[in-house]
C-alpha positions in Angstrom: -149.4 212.8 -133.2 -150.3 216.4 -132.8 -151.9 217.5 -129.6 -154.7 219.7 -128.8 -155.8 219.2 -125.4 -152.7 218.0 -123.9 -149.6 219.8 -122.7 -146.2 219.7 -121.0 -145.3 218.6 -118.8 -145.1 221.5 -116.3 -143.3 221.4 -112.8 -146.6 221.9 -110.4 -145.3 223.3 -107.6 -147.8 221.8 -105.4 -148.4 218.7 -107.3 -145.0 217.5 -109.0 -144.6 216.5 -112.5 -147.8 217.1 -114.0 -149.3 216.2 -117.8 -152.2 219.0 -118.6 -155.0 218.1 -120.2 -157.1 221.1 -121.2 -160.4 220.8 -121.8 -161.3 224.2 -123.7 -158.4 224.9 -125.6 -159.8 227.3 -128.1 -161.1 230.0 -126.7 -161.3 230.7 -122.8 -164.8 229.6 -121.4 -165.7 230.5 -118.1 -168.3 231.3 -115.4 -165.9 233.6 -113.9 -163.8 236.7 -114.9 -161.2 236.9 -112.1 -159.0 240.3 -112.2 -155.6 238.2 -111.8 -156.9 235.8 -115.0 -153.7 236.3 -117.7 -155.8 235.3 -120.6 -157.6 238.5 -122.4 -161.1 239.7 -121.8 -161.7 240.0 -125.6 -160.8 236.1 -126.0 -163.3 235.1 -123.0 -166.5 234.1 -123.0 -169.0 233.8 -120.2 -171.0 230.7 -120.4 -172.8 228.5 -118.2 -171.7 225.5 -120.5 -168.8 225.1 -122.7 -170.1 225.9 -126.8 -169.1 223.0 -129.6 -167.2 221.1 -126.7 -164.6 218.6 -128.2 -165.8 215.2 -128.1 -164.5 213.1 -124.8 -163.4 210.0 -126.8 -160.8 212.0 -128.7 -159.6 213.9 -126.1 -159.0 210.5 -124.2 -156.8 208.8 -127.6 -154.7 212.0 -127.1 -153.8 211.4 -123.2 -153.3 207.7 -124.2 -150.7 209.2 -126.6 -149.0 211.2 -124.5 -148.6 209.1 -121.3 -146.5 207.2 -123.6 -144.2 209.5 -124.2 -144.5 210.7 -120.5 -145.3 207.3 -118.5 -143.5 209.0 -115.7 -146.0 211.6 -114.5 -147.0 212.1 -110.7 -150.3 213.7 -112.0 -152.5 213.8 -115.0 -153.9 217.8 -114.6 -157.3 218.5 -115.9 -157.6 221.9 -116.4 -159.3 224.3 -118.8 -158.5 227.7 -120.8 -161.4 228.9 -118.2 -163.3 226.2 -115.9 -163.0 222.3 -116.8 -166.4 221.7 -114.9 -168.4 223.9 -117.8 -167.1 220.8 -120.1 -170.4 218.7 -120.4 -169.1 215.3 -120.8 -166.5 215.7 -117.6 -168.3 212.8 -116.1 -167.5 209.8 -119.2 -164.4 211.6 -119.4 -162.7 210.6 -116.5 -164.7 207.4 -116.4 -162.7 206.5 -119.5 -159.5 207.6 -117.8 -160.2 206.2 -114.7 -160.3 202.4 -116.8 -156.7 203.3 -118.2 -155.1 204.5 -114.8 -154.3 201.1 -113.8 -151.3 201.0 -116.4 -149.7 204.1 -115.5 -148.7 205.3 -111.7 -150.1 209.0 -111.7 -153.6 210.5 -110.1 -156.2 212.5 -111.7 -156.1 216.0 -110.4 -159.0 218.7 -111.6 -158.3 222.4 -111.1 -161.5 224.6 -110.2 -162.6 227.4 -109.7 -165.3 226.6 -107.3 -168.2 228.0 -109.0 -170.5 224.6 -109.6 -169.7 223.0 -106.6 -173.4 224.1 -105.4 -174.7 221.3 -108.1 -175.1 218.0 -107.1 -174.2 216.3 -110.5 -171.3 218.5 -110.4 -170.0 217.3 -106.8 -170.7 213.3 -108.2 -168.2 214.0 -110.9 -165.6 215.2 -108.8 -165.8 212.5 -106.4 -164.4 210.1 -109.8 -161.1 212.5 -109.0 -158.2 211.0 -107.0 -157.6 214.8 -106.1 -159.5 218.1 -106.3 -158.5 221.4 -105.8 -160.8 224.0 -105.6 -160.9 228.1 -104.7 -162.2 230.1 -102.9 -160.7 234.0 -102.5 -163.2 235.2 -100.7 -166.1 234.7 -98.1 -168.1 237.6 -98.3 -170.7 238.7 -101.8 -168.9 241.6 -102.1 -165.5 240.9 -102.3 -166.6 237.6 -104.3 -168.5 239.9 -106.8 -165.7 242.1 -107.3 -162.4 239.8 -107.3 -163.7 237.0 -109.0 -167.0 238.6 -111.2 -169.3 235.6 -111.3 -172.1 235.1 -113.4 -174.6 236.8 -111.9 -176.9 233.7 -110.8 -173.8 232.5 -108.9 -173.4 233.3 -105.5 -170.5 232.9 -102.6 -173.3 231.1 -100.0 -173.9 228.7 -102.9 -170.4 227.8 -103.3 -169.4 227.6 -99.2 -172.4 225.3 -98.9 -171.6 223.4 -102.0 -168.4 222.9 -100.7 -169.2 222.1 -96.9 -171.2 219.0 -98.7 -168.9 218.4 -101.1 -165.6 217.9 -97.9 -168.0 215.6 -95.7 -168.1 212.9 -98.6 -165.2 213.5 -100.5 -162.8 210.5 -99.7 -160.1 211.5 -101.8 -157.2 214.6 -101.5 -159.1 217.9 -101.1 -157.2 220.7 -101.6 -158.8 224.5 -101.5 -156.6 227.8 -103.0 -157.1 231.1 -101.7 -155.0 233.7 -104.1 -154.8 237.0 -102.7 -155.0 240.1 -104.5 -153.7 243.5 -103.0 -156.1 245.7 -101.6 -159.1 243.4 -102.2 -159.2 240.2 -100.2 -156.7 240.9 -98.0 -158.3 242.7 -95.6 -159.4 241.9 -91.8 -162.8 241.5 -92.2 -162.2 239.0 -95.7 -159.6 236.8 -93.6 -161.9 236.6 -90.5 -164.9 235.2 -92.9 -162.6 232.8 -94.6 -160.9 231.4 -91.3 -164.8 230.8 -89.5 -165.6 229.1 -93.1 -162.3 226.8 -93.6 -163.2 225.8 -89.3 -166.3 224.2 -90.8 -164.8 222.4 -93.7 -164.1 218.3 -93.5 -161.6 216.4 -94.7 -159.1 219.0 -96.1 -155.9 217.9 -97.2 -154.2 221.6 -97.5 -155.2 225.1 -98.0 -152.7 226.9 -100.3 -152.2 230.6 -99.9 -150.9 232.4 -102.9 -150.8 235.8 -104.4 -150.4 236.8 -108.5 -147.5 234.9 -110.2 -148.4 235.1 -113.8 -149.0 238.2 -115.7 -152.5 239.7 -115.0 -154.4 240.6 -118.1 -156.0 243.5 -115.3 -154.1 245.6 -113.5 -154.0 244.2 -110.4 -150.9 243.7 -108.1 -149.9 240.9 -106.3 -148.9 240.7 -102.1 -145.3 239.9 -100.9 -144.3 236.6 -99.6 -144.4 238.4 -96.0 -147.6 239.3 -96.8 -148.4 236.1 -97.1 -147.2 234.8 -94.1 -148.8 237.7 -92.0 -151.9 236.6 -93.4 -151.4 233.0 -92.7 -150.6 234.4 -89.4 -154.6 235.5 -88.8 -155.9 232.0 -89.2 -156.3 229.1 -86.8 -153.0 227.3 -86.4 -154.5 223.8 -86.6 -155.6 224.6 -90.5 -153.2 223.1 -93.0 -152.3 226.5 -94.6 -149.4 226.3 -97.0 -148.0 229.3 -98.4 -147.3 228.4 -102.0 -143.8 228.2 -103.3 -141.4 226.7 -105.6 -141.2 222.6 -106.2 -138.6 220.9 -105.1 -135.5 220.1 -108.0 -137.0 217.3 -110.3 -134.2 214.7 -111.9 -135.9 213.6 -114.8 -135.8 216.1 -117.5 -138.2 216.6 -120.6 -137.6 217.4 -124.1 -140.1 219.5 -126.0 -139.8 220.7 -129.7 -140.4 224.4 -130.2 -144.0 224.7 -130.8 -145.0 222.0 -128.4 -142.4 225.1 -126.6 -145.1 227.9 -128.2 -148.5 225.8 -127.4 -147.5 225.2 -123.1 -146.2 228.8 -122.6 -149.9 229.6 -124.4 -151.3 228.2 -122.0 -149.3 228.7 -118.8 -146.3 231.0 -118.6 -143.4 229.0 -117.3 -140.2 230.8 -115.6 -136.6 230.1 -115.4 -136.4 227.8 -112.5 -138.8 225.5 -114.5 -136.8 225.6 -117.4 -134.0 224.6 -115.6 -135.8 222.2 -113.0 -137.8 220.3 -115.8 -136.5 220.4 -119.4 -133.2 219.2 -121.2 -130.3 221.6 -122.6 -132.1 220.9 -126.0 -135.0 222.3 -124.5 -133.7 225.7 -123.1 -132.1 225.5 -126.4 -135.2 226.1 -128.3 -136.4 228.5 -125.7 -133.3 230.6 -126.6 -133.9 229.8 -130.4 -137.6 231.3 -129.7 -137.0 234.2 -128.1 -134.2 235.1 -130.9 -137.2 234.6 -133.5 -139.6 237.2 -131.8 -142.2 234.7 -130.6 -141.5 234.3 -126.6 -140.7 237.3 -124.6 -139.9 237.3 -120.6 -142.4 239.7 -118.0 -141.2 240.1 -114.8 -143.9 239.6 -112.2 -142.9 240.7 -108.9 -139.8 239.3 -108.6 -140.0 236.1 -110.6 -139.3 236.2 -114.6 -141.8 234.3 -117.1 -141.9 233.2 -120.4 -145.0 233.7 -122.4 -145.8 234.0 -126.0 -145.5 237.8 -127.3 -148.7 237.9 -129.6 -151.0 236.5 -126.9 -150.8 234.1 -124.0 -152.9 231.4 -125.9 -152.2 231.1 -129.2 -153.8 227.6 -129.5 -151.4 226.3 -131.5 -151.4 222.5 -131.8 -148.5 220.4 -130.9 
């Protein structure tokens, strides 16, 4: 079966073995245009709801199809090329996941941005998630405005509420994600707004702190690991801060044809240590064979060396 929606596995580094599922994987649809986002800004568009979404029932036959040949998954990853919670049938989605989970081992993880989490109908859907992680770089409008570049109806008060109401009834893992950006959000005055906001929040299972580690359609540079951990060093010691690094060595190891190769470095760069953490010899094999043929290149990001597609980072080609 070719895939459209789903891909890897990846090696999460926070959340283990990980099966993506990606919920707009034509075009990147967002209500955000982050500077560190690596996906072009002539391939984005800016939309309050996704356009001809893909039709949940589908999407669900493919997941069914792939946990089989990936049974052993810690996490099922929705995701999006942009923001999964702009995908308007998110709710019946994971509904009809949620009746399948029984057969497998793995939990539903959703990766957001943050920006609905003021809606209500949004915060029911994300309670159907065994985990959510959502971000937040910054606590004030105007770095908000200018590191993340909202639509223009969303604002940063709307979100840190949303998400106050959203950690006092969540009963699952809640996990937010601060990425820093040099020169923008990590500043004094940002860090001492987002320590007096993450005091208020319930229920929080970890806050990750992490800088640029894929390539940056903007130019914008990332912070040093020491950075880091001086930053970390401004906050209240009781918050579960973790400093985002690499995942530990995984035994079992994948095998994934060339353009099923092609179609999950589209849509997430993967570096060395992955290759060698998570796929078989045959695997780096066709990496090697790739990169020979023109169609994968490496770009070094600080010091950490990725793979990614040379035409574009999505080419949305179907497994």
């Amino acid at each position: 079966m070719k895939f459209i929606t789903v891909f890897g596995p990846i090696n999460s580094r926070r959340f283990g073995r990980s099966l993506g599922v990606d919920l707009s994987p034509n075009i990147k649809q967002c209500n955000f245009d982050c500077l560190y986002c690596e996906i072009q800004k002539e391939e984005c568009e800016k939309v309050e709801q996704y356009i001809d979404p893909l039709v949940s029932s589908k999407i669900v036959v493919e997941i069914e199809e792939a946990l089989k040949r990936f049974p052993e998954i810690n996490v099922l990853t929705f995701t999006a090329n942009g923001e999964p919670t702009l995908y308007p049938d998110l709710y019946n989605l994971i509904i009809k996941v949620n009746k399948i989970k029984h057969l497998y081992k793995f939990k539903t993880l959703i990766l957001s941005n943050g920006g609905n989490i003021f809606k209500p109908e949004i915060r029911n859907i994300l309670m159907k998630f065994d985990k959510v992680k959502l971000s937040l770089d910054c606590a004030t409008e105007e770095c908000f405005r200018k590191l993340d570049r909202p639509l223009k109806h969303i604002k940063v008060l709307d979100i840190k509420n949303g998400l106050l109401e959203f950690s006092k009834t969540y009963s699952g893992e809640l996990y937010l994600e601060t990425l820093f950006v040099k020169g923008i959000n990590d500043n004094p005055k940002e860090l001492l707004e987002l320590n007096n906001f993450f005091l208020q929040m319930h229920n929080i299972t970890r806050i990750d702190f992490g800088t640029i580690d894929r390539p940056p359609f903007y130019d914008v540079k990332p912070i040093s690991h020491q950075a880091l951990y001086q930053i970390s060093q401004h906050f209240n010691k009781y918050l579960p801060i973790f400093i985002v690094g690499q995942a530990e060595e995984n035994h079992i190891k994948y095998y994934l044809t060339k353009s099923e190769l092609l179609h999950t470095l589209g849509i997430r760069p993967l570096t060395k240590y992955d290759f060698e953490n998570l796929f078989n010899e045959k695997t780096i094999e066709n990496l090697s064979i790739l990169e020979k043929e023109g169609l994968i290149e490496q770009k070094k990001v600080g010091e950490v060396i990725f793979y990614q597609p040379i035409k574009t980072l999505r080419q949305n080609k179907e497994i």
